[in-house]
C-alpha positions, 0 to 999 in steps of 0.5 A, a space after each residue: 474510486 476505482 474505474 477513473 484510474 486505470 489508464 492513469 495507472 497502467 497505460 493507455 497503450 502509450 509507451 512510456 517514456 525513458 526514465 529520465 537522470 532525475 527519475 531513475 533508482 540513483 542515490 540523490 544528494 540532498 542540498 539543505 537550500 533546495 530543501 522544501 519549507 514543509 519538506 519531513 523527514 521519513 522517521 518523522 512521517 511514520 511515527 506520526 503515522 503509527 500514532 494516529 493508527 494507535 490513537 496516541 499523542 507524540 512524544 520525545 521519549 528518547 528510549 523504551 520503557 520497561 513495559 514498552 520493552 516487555 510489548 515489543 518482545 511479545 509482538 517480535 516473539 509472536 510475529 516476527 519470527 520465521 516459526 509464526 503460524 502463517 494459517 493465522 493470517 487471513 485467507 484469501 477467498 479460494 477464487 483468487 489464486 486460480 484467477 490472478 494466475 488466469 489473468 497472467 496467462 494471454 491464452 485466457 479467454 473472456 468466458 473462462 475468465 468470467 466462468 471463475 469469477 461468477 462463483 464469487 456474488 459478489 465480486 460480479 456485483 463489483 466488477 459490473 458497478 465499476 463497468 458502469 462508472 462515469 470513466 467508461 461512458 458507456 451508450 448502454 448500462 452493462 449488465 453481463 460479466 463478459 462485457 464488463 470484463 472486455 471492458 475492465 481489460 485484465 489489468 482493470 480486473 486484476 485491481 478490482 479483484 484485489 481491492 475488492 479482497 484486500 479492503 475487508 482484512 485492512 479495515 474492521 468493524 471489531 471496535 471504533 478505535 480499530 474501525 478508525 484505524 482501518 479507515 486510515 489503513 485503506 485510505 494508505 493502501 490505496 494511495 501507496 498502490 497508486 504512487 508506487 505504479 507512478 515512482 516505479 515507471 518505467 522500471 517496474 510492471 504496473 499491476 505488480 507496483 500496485 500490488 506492492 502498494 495495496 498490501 504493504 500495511 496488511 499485518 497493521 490490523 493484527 499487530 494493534 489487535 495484540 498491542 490492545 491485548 497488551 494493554 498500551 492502548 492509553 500509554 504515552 508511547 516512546 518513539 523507538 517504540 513506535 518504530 519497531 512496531 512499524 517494523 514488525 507490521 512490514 514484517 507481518 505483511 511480507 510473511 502474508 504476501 509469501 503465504 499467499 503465494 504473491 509474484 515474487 518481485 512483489 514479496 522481494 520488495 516487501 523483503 526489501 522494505 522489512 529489512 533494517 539490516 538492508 542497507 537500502 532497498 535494492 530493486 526498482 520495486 523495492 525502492 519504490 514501495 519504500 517511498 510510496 508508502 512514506 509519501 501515502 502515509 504523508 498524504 493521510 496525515 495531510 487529511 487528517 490535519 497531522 501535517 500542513 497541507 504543502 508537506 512533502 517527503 524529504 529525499 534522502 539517498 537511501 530513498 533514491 528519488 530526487 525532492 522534484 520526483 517526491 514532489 510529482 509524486 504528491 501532486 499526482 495524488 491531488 490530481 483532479 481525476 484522484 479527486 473525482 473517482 
């Protein structure tokens, strides 16, 4: 799943292009005669998402119960505040802060990078396996990290690094409902990562739009862990409900991104995409992770069955990307090389 991306992802050394009027950050009309048959609005996409992760049925309950209040102020209280004790969050392995910042820096050399990276077992095994993929053809099998290392380049490292650290906090083995619902966690993150390099072309840096994308739903798995506890596994939950539990997830995962010290213009689009007062993401990035999430939870939902297979995000203003630029999106998910990683 992870070498065939790179040049797709982050350039094959051809300069992009200049974003044309329709791809550009603006607020798009939406005319309803050039709205898609399948076209779903973003509420609509998000709360059949947060159900599938919670295993619930839809509901057309226009306001929250009494228990439902009681749940949600527990989460808010918990999890939401600023005074949430960040060291309940999980840790990243000590390898990576000190080798995210080398592969920022263009004085790092390939045996210094590999020198770091060999304390971590099995993060060598990973990097090494992804050399030796089908996208880089190589004469003879790579067993040595500094040769794989020349081969990944730094961007292609930094993406195994994180994907290799992120996939264990998005996906557990606690239970079968949760061991599902990191399933559909990781298959989210990892096409959020990958739209949102694509949406965010050429205004944003690639590695930080794919960052942005892969921890976005970082505070899910916590948040349905205290939904369990409050005993709303079973209930037939309102949609209000649902959203301010997606809410308090996007907040969850900003208060993770700043406690782990993430590029700032990857926490400002968290902070975007968590706010409901903000009155519309207003970074490149931000508004970018803003509908790539919304068009990877549409295409999880598509997999699943939970929505007809030419569904599409529907534009909105507040969204900023026209009906045609959503619809790219989603196809460069299908995208044959998407199919074959």
């Amino acid at each position: 799943m992870i070498g065939r991306f790179f040049r797709k992802l982050f350039g094959g050394g051809t300069p992009a292009p200049k974003a044309k009027a329709e791809h550009a950050f603006v607020a798009v009309a939406v005319e309803e005669s050039s709205r898609p048959a399948h076209a779903i609005a973003a509420e609509d996409v998000e709360d059949r998402f947060y159900r599938l992760l919670l295993g619930v049925a839809p509901s057309a309950e226009p306001a929250m119960t009494a228990t439902e209040q009681v749940a949600a102020r527990r989460v808010r209280d918990a999890f939401g505040a600023e005074r949430f004790d960040v060291s309940t969050l999980p840790r990243l392995p000590s390898v990576v802060p000190q080798l995210m910042r080398s592969l920022r820096s263009d004085d790092s050399s390939s045996r210094s990078l590999a020198e770091q990276i060999s304390r971590d077992t099995v993060l060598v095994g990973e990097i090494i396996r992804v050399a030796n993929s089908a996208y880089f053809r190589t004469t003879r099998p790579v067993t040595g990290l500094p040769q794989a290392i020349t081969l990944l380049g730094q961007n292609g490292l930094r993406r195994v690094v994180m994907q290799l650290v992120m996939r264990p906090i998005l996906r557990t083995d606690s239970d079968p409902t949760s061991r599902a619902a990191g399933d559909r966690l990781w298959e989210h993150a990892d096409r959020c990562a990958r739209t949102c390099v694509f949406l965010s072309r050429p205004a944003a840096d690639p590695f930080e739009a794919f960052l942005a994308g892969l921890v976005s739903q970082t505070g899910a798995q916590t948040i349905l862990m205290e939904l369990d506890a409050a005993g709303l596994a079973q209930e037939s939950l309102s949609r209000p409900f649902i959203a301010a539990i997606g809410q308090q997830i996007e907040r969850l995962s900003l208060h993770a991104a700043r406690h782990w010290h993430f590029p700032s213009r990857v926490v400002q689009a968290l902070a975007e995409r968590a706010d409901p007062a903000d009155a519309g993401a207003r970074t490149p990035l931000g508004r970018a992770l803003l509908a790539s999430s919304r068009v990877a939870m549409l295409d999880v939902l598509i997999e699943q069955g939970l929505a007809e297979p030419e569904s599409v995000l529907l534009a909105t203003p507040s969204q900023g990307f026209s009906q045609e630029r959503l619809l790219a999106a989603r196809d460069d998910l299908r995208a044959p090389a998407a199919a074959e990683a």
